[in-house]
PAVO-138217 format. One line per 3 residues: number of its first residue (from 1); their letters; for each residue x, y, z of C-alpha. Coordinates in steps of 0.1 Angstrom, whole numbers, plus 5000, padded with zeros to 4 digits. Example, Ala and Ser with C-alpha at 12.3 -4.5 7.8 and 13.67 -1.06 7.14 Angstrom:
2
1	AS	5123/4955/5078 | 5137/4989/5071
//
This chain:
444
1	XXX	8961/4918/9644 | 8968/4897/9676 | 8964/4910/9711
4	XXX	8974/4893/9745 | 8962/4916/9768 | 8935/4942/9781
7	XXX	8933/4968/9758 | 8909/4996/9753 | 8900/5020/9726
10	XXX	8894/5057/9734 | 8895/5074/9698 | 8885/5062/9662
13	XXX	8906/5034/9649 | 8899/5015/9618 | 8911/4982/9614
16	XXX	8921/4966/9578 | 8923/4927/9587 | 8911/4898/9614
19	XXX	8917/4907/9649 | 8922/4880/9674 | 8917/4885/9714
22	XXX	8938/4856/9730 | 8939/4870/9765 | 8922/4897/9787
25	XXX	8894/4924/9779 | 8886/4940/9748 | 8866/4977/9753
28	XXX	8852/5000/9733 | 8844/5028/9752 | 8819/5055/9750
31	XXX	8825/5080/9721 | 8851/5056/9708 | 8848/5040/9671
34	XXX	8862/5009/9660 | 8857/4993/9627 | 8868/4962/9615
37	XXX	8873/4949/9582 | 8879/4916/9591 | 8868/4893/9619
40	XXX	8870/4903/9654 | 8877/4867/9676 | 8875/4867/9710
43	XXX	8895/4836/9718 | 8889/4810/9742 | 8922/4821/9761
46	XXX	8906/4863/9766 | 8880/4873/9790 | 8853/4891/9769
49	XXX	8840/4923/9747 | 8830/4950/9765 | 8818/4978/9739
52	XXX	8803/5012/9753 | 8810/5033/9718 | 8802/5023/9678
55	XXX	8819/4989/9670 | 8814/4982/9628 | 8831/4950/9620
58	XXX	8826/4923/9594 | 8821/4895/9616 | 8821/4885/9655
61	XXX	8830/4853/9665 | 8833/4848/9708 | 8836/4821/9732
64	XXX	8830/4850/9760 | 8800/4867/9768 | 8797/4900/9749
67	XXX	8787/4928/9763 | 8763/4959/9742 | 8761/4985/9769
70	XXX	8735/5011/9772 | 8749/5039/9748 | 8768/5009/9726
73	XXX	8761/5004/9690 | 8775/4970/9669 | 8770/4965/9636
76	XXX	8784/4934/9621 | 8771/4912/9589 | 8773/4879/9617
79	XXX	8779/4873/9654 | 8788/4840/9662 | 8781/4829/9696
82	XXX	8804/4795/9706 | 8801/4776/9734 | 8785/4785/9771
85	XXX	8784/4822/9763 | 8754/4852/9769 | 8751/4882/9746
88	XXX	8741/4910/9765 | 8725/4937/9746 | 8716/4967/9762
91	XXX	8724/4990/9733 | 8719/4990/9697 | 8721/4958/9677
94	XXX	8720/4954/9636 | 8731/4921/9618 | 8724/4882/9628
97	XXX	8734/4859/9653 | 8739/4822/9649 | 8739/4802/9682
100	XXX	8758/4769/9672 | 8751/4748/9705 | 8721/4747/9732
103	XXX	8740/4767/9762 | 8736/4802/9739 | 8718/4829/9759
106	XXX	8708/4863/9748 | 8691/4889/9764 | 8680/4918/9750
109	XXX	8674/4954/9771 | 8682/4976/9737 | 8671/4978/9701
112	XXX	8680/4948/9680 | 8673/4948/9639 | 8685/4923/9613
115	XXX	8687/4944/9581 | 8698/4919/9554 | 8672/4906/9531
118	XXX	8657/4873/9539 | 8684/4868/9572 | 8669/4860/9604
121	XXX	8679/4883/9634 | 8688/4848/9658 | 8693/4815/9642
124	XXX	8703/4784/9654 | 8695/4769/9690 | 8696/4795/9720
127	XXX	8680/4811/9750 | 8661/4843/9741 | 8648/4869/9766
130	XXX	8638/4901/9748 | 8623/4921/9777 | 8606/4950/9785
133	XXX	8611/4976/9764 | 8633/4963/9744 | 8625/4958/9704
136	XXX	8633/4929/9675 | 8628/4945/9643 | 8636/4938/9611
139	XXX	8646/4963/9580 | 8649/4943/9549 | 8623/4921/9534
142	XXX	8614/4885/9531 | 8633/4865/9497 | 8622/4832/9481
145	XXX	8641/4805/9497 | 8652/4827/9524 | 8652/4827/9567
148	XXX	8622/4854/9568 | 8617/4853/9603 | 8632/4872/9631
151	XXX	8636/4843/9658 | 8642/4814/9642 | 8650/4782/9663
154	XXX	8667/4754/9641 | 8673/4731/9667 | 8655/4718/9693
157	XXX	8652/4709/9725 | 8636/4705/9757 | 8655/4728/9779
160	XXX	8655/4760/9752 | 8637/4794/9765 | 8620/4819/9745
163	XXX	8603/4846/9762 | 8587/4875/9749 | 8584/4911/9773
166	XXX	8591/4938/9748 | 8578/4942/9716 | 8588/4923/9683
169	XXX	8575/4937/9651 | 8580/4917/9620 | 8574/4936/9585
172	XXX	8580/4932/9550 | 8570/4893/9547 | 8588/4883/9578
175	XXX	8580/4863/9605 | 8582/4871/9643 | 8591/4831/9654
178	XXX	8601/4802/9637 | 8608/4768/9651 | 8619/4739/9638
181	XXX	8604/4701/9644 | 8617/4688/9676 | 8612/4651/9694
184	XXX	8612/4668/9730 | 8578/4669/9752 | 8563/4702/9740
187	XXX	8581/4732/9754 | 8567/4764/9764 | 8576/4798/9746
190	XXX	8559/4826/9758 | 8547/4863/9755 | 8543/4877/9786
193	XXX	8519/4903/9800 | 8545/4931/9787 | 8553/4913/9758
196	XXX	8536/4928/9719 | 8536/4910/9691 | 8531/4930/9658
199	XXX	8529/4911/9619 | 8516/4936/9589 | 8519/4913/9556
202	XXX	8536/4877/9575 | 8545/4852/9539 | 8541/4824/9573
205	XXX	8525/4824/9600 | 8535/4855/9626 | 8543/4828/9650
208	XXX	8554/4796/9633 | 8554/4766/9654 | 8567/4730/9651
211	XXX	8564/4700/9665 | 8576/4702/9701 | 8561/4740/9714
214	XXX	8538/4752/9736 | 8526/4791/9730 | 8511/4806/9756
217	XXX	8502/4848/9749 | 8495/4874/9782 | 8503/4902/9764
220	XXX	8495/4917/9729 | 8492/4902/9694 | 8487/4922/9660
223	XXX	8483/4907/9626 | 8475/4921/9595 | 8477/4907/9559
226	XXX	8455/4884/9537 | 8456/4854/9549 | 8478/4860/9581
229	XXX	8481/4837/9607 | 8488/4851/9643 | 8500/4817/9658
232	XXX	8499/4786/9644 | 8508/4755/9662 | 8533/4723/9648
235	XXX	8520/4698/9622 | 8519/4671/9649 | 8504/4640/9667
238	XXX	8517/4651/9701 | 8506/4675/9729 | 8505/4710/9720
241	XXX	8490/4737/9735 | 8479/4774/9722 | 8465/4789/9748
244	XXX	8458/4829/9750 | 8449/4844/9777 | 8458/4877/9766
247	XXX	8447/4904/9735 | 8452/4891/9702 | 8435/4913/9671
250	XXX	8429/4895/9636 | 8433/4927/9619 | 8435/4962/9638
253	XXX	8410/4992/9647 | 8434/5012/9621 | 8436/4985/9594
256	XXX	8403/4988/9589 | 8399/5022/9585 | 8425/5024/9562
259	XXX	8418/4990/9544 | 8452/4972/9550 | 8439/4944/9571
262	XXX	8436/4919/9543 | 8411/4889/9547 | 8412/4850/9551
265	XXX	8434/4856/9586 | 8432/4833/9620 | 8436/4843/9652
268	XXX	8449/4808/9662 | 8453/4779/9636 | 8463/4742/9647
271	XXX	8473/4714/9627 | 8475/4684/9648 | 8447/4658/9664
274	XXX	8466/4667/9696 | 8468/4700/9697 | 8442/4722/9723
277	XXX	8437/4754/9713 | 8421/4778/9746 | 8410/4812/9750
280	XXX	8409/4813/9784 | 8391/4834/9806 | 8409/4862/9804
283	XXX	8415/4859/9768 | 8402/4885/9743 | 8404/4878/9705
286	XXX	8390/4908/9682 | 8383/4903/9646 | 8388/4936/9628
289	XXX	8389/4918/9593 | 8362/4909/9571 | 8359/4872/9560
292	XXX	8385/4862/9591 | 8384/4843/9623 | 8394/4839/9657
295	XXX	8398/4802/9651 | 8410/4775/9628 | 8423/4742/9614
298	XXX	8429/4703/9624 | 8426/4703/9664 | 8418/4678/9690
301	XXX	8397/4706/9708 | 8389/4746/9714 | 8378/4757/9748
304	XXX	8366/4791/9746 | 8361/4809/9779 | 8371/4839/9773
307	XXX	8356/4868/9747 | 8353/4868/9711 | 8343/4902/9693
310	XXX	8335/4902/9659 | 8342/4937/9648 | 8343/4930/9612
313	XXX	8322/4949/9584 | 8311/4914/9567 | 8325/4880/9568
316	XXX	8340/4873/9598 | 8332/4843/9623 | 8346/4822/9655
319	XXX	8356/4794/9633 | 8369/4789/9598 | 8358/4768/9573
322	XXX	8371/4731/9575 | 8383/4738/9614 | 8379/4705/9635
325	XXX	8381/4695/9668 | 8353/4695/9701 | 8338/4732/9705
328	XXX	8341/4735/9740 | 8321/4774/9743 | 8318/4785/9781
331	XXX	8308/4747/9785 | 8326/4745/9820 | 8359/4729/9806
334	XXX	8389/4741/9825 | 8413/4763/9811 | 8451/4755/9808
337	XXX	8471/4775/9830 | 8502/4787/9811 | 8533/4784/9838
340	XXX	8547/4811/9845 | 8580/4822/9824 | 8613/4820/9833
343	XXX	8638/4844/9841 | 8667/4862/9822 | 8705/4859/9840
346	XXX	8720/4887/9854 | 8748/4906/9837 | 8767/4909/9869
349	XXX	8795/4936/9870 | 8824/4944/9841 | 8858/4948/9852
352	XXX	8869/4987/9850 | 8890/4996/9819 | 8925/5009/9816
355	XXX	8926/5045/9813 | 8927/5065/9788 | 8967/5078/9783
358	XXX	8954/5107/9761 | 8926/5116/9785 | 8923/5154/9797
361	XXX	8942/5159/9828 | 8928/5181/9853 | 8936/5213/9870
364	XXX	8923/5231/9895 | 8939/5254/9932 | 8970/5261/9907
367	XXX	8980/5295/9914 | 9004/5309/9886 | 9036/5330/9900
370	XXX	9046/5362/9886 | 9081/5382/9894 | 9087/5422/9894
373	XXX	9105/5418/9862 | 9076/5409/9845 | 9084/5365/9837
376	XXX	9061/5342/9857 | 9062/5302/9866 | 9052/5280/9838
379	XXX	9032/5247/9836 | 9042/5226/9809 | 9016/5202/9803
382	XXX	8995/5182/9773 | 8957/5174/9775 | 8948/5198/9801
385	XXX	8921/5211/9813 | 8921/5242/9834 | 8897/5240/9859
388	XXX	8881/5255/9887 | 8902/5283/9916 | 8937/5280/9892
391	XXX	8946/5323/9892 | 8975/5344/9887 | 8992/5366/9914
394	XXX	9003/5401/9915 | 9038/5399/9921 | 9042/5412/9885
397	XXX	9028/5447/9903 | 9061/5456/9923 | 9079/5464/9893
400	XXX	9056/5481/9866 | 9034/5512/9868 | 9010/5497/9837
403	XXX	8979/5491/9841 | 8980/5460/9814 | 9002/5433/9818
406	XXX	9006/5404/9790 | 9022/5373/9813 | 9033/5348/9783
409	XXX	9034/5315/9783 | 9019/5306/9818 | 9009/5272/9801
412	XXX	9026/5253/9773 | 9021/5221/9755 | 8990/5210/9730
415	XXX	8956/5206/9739 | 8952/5226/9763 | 8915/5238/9774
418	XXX	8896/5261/9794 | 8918/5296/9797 | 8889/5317/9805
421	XXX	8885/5297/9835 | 8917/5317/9847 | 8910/5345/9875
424	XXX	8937/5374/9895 | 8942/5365/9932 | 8936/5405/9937
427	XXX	8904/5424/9936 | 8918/5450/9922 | 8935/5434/9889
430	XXX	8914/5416/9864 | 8930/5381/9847 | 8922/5371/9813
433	XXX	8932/5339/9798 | 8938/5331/9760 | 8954/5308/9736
436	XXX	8985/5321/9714 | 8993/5309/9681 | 9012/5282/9689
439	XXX	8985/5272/9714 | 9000/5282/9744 | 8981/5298/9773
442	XXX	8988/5336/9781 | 8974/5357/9806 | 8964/5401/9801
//
C-alpha cells in the first residue's frame, strides 16, 4: 500500500501488507482502528504519524517524529526511529524501540511497556525523558542471553540524556538501565526529585552502569531480591560519580514483612579506583534487608553525609565485605553537587486533519413543512443528526379534522439519528419522531 498524500482514518481498517507514507500526514484519529500486518514506513518524503485511536501494526519504521497522543494506543513488535526524529508518547505504548543514530529523542507523558521476553523497551543510542507521571514497565521476563533491561543504551556518547521524573519499575529479572562502555568524559543520567525507581528480583544490577556515566538520584529507589544491586557504577579507571542525594531502600518496609526482600543486596556498589561514591546530605539510604548494605565494592572513596538506617532484623551494615576505598563519614568532605537535568523538547502543535466524509452532519432551526392535503417537505440526507429547535408545522391542520396525523417520510436516507429530538411549532399539537423500517424518519 503506497500513499502520497494526507490521509486520515476515521473507522476500523485492517491492513494485509507494508504501507509506505511518501508524502504528507498519516492520522489515526480517536475511536479509529488501524492494524497492520506489515510494516508501516513513514518515508523521508511524508511529514509524520499522528495517531489519536488504536494503531496494531507489525513494525514502524519513521524518519518523522511520531506522535502517541493522549487517548492513543500503538502496539507494534519494533519501532524504528531513523535519523533526527522525536517520539512523542503521550498515550499508550507496548513493543521496543531501536534508536539507530545519536539525534533519537523520546519523551514519554503516557504508559510505555515492552512485553516480549528478554526485549528491552529502548535500545540503541537516544535521548530519553520519561517524566512525571509517566511509567516504563515491563511484562515479560528476563531470558539467558537476552536484553533484560528496560533502557538499554548500546552506544555511547557524550552528548546522550537520560532523565528519570516518572516512575520505572522493572520486574521479572529485568533491569531498569543498562549502558554500554563508552570513551566519553563521564556523563550524567539522572533521577530527579519526581523520578521512582522500583527492581523486585533484578538478574543485574537495577541500574547498570559502564564506563562513561555519572548517576545522580533526587528521587526514589526500591530494590528487592537476593543479591540486588540498586546502582552500580562502570568497571573503570576514569571519573565516575554515584552520588544520592535522594531515598534509596535496600529492601522495603513491606518486603520485610512479607519476607521477599532477599539478602546479600547494595545500596550503591562501585567497581573502579576512580569512582566516588556520596550520600550527600540530603541523602537517605534505608536497609530493610538482613545481611545487606548501603555500600559496596572497589572505590576510590565514600563520603557519607547524609543518613544511614539500618532497619534490618540481623545482618545488615554500612559497608560490605571486601568494599574499598577512603571512608569519608560526616568528616567535613564536600559533597558533589549533581547538575541540575536537562529538559525535554516541546511537542509544538500538529497540523488539523482532513475531515471525516462519513462524519454526522448536523441539524438544528430546520422547521419541516406540512400542506392541507396531508404530504409535507422532505430532507434527504445521510449521516444526520437531528439536533436541537428542528419541528414540524401545522399546516397539515387546515385540511383534516383528526386528531392524529402520521407525516411520512419527513427525512430519508441512512443513518439518520436523533428523531425524538423533533417538536410541533404549536402548543396545541404534540410531534413525535420515529424511524420506519427502511430507516426513514416519520413524524405522529
Amino acid at each position: 500500500f503506497f500513499t502520497a498524500g494526507t490521509l486520515a482514518n476515521y473507522g476500523t481498517e485492517t491492513l494485509n501488507g507494508d504501507v509506505d507514507v511518501n508524502g504528507g500526514w498519516l492520522y489515526n484519529e480517536a475511536g479509529a482502528s488501524l492494524t497492520v500486518n506489515g510494516t508501516v514506513t513513514i518515508n523521508g518524503g511524508a511529514n509524520a504519524l499522528a495517531n489519536y485511536g488504536t494503531l496494531d501494526a507489525d513494525a514502524i519504521s519513521t524518519w518523522h517524529s511520531l506522535f502517541n497522543e493522549a487517548d492513543g494506543s500503538i502496539t507494534t513488535d519494533l519501532l524504528t526511529l531513523n535519523g533526527d526524529v522525536t517520539f512523542y508518547n503521550n498515550g499508550d505504548f507496548t513493543g521496543s524501540i531501536a534508536g539507530t543514530s545519536y539525534q533519537q529523542e523520546i519523551v514519554n507523558t503516557g504508559d510505555m511497556t515492552v512485553a516480549e521476553d528478554g526485549k528491552s523497551l529502548v535500545s540503541g543510542s537516544f535521548y530519553f525523558y520519561n517524566e512525571e507521571d509517566a511509567t516504563l514497565t515491563n511484562s515479560g521476563s528476563a531470558v539467558e542471553g537476552g536484553e533484560n533491561t528496560i533502557i538499554n543504551l548500546t552506544r555511547a556518547n557524550d552528548s546522550l540524556t537520560q532523565v528519570n521524573s516518572g516512575t520505572i519499575t522493572a520486574t521479572n529479572g529485568y533491569s531498569a538501565i543498562t549502558t554500554a562502555n563508552g570513551s566519553n568524559d563521564p556523563k550524567w543520567i539522572w533521577n530527579t526529585a519526581t523520578g521512582v525507581i522500583n527492581g523486585i528480583n533484578p538478574d543485574a544490577p537495577l541500574i547498570n552502569l559502564g564506563r562513561g556515566y555519572n548517576f545522580g538520584n533526587q528521587g526514589t529507589i526500591n530494590v528487592q531480591g537476593d543479591n540486588a544491586v540498586a546502582i552500580s557504577g562502570g568497571t573503570s579507571s576514569y571519573v565516575i560519580n554515584l552520588v544520592n542525594s535522594g531515598t534509596i531502600n535496600v529492601g522495603t518496609v513491606q518486603g520485610k514483612e512479607d519476607g521477599t526482600n532477599g539478602t546479600g543486596l547494595i545500596g550503591i556498589k562501585g567497581n573502579g579506583n576512580a569512582t566516588t561514591i556520596n550520600n550527600t546530605a540530603d541523602g537517605v539510604i534505608n536497609v530493610y534487608a538482613d545481611d545487606s548494605y548501603a555500600f559496596g565494592g572497589k572505590t576510590k572513596a565514600i563520603i557519607n553525609n547524609g543518613e544511614i538506617n539500618l532497619l534490618c532484623d540481623s545482618g545488615c551494615d554500612i559497608y560490605a565485605p571486601g568494599t574499598t576505598g577512603t571512608q569519608n563519614d560526616h568528616n567535613g568532605t564536600a559533597d558533589i553537587v549533581i547538575p541540575d537535568a536537562t529538559t525535554a523538547p516541546t511537542e509544538g502543535s500538529i497540523p488539523t486533519p482532513p475531515a471525516d466524509p462519513n462524519a454526522p452532519q448536523q441539524l438544528s432551526n430546520y422547521i419541516v413543512g406540512t400542506n392541507a392535503d396531508g404530504s409535507s417537505g422532505t430532507l434527504k440526507a445521510n449521516n444526520l443528526v437531528i439536533g436541537d429547535n428542528v419541528k414540524v408545522d401545522t399546516g397539515f391542520t387546515s385540511g383534516t379534522a383528526d386528531t392524529t396525523v402520521v407525516v411520512d417520510n419527513a427525512f430519508t436516507g441512512s443513518n439518520i439519528q436523533g428523531a425524538d429530538n423533533i417538536t410541533s411549532t404549536s402548543v396545541v399539537w404534540n410531534a413525535q419522531g420515529s424511524q420506519d423500517a427502511d430507516g426513514n424518519v416519520d413524524v405522529t
